[in-house]
C-alpha positions as CSV (number, residue, x, y, z in Angstrom):
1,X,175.2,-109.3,-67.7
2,X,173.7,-108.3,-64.1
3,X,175.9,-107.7,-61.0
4,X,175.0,-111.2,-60.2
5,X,177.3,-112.4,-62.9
6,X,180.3,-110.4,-61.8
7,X,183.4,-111.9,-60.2
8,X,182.8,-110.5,-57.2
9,X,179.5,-111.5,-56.5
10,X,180.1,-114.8,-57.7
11,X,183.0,-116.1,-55.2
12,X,181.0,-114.4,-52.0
13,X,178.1,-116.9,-53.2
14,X,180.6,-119.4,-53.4
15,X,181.9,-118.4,-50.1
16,X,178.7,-118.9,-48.8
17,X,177.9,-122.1,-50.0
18,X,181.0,-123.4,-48.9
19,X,181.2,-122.0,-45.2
20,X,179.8,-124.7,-42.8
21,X,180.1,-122.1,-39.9
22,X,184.3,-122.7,-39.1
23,X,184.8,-120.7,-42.7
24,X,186.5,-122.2,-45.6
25,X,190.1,-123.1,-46.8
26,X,191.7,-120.1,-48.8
27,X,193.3,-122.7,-50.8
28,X,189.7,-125.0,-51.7
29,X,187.9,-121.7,-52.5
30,X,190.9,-120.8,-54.7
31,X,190.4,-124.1,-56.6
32,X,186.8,-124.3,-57.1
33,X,186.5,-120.8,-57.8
34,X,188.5,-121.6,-60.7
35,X,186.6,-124.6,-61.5
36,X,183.4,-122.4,-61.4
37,X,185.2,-119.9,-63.7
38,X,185.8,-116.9,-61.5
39,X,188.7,-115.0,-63.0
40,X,191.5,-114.5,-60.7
41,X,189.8,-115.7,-57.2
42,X,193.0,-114.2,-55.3
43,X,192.4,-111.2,-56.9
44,X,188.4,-110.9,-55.9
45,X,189.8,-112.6,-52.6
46,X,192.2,-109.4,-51.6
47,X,189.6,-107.0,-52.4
48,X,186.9,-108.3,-50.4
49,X,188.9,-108.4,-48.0
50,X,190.4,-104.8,-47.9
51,X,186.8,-104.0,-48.3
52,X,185.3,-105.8,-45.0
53,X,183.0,-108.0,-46.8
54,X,186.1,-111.3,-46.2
55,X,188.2,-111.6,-43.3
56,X,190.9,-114.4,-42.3
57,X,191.1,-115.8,-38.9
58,X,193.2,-119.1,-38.2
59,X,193.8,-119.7,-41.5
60,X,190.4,-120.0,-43.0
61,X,187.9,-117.1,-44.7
62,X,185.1,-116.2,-43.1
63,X,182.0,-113.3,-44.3
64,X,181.6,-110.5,-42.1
């Protein structure tokens, strides 16, 4: 297993593939993430986001 393969890294690729520019639904990324099998996306969500790497802004994430 490589970092590539962890949680983390996995929903900020999916963030990125999902973001057409206006950021993406907290609520798609949720579901998909789930589809993709990331364990506990709210969990991966929070942290990234306490850590900077995530924010919210009218109700949709965005990267830093």
């Amino acid at each position: 297993m490589t970092i590539q393969d962890t949680p983390k890294f996995k929903l900020l690729d999916l963030v990125r593939l999902l973001d057409s520019g206006s950021g993406v639904d907290p609520e798609k990324l949720k579901e998909i993430a789930k589809e993709k099998g990331i364990t506990n996306p709210s969990l991966q969500i929070n942290k990234m986001m306490r850590r900077g790497i995530l924010y919210a802004h009218l109700d949709r994430i965005h990267l830093s």
